[in-house]
N, C-alpha and C positions, 0 to 999 in steps of 0.2 A: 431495548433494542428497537431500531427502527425498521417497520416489515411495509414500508410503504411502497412495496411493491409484489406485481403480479407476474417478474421472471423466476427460472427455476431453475436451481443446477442439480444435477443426479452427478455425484461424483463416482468415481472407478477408474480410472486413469491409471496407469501402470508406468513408473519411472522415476525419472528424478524430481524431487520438490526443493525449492528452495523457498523459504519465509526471510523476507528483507524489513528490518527497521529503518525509517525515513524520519527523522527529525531534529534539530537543536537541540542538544543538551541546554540544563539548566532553564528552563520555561516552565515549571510546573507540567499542568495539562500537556501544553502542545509538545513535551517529552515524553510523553507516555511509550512511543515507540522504542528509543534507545536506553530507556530505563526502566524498561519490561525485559529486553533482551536478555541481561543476568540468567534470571528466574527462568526465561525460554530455553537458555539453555543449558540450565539445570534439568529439565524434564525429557520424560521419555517418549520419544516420535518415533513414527514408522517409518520401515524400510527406504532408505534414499531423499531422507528428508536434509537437509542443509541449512544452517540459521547465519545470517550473516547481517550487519548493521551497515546499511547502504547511505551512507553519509560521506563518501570519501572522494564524490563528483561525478556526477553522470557519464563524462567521456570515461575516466577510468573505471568506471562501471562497465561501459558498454564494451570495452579492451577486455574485460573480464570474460563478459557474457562473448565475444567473439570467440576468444580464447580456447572453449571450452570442447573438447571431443567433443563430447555427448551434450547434446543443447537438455534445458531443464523440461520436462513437459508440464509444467503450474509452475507460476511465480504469484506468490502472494505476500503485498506488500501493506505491512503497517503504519497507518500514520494519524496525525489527529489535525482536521483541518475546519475552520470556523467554516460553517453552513446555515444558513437563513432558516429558521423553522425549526430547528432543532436545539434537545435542553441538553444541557452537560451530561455526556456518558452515553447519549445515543450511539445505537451503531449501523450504519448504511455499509454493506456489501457491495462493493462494484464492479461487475465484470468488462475488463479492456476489449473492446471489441474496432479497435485500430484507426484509422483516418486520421488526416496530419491536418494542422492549420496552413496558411498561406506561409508563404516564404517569409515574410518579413518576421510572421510570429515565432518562426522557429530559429530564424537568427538570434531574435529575442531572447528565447530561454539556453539556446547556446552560448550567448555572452554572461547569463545571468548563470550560468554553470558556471563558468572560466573566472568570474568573478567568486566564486562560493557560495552562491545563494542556494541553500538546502529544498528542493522544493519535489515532493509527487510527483507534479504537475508536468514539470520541466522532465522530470525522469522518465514519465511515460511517452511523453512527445519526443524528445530527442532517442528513447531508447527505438521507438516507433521507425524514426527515420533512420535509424541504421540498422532496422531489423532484428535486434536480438529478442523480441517478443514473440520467440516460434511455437509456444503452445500456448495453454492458459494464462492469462494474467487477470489476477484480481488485486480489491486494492481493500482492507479492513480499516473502515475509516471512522474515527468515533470522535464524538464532538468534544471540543475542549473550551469551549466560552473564550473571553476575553483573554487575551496573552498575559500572562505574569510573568515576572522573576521568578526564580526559587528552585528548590529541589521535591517537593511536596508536594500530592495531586490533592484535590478537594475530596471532599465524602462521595459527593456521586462518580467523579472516575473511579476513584478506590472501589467502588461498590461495580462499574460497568467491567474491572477486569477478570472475574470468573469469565462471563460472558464474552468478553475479547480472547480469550485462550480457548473457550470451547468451541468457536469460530474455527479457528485458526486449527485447530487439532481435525474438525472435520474437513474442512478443505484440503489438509494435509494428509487425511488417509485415503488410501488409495484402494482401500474396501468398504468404505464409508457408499452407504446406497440412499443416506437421508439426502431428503431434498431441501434444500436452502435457499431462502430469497436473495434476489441480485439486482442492484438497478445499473442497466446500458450504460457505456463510459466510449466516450467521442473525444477522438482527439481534436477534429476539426470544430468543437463548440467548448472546449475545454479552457480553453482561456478567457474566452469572450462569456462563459457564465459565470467564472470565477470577477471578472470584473465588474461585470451586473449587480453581483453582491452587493 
């Protein structure tokens, strides 16, 4: 796991949780999210917990999240996205802490929605500009190396997924009092470091 940072969440939060998978089927690694989900939700969560596979477009996501009586208070989303510095199975924490890019970039990701582009990035920004981000948002991000074909993760994902579920289980409890590392997540630098890469 990657602990390369010096933020800290103390969870206790009381309400709704929802856990979202973000990714393409059939990629190996970079599916780790939609083909963990099975198994997610085969297991037992705490009160108000909600599992759902967020691949079906950001706008009709954000319809969703509008949608809802009671807004979620934690949204924490799974995904596996190529990061500089880091080996297969790493895992970086990110907590959304909100700001949008320029107009032009979020036309961007709202065309690259309408088109089907599956993307985090796009999810958080667009969900950003239409406000459905009313409480916590985090993002369990674990590295997947180079993109493959296939249905099959390598030995080190295989091996990082205890650790992706225990993640994911403490974020998710709402009497969990451990403290967890988190690295800042910017909308307004979120694109522009992703293309740095």
């Amino acid at each position: 796991m990657n602990n390369n940072s010096n933020h800290t969440l103390i969870s206790g939060i009381a309400g709704k949780i929802f856990i979202g998978t973000v990714g393409y089927h059939n990629l190996a690694n970079h599916s780790i999210g939609p083909a963990l989900l099975p198994q997610l939700q085969e297991m037992s969560w705490a009160d108000g917990v909600e599992l759902d596979e967020l691949n079906w477009g950001p706008i009709a996501i954000v319809q969703k999240f509008q949608s809802l009586s009671i807004p979620y208070d934690r949204v924490i989303l799974l995904a596996a996205i190529e990061r500089p510095g880091r080996n297969i199975g790493d895992i970086t924490v990110y907590k959304w802490l909100g700001k949008l890019p320029d107009e032009e970039l979020i036309q961007r990701c709202i065309g690259d929605a309408v088109t089907g582009v599956i993307s985090v990035e796009n999810l958080l920004i667009i969900g950003e500009y239409f406000k459905i981000w009313t409480g916590e948002t985090f993002v369990v991000d674990v590295e997947p190396g180079p993109e493959m074909a296939g249905e099959n993760f390598t030995t080190e994902m295989q091996q990082a997924i205890p650790d992706l579920i225990a993640i994911l289980q403490k974020l998710s409890n709402t009497n969990n009092t451990e403290m967890i590392n988190f690295n800042p997540l910017y909308g307004d630098t979120l694109i522009e470091e992703k293309t740095d890469a």
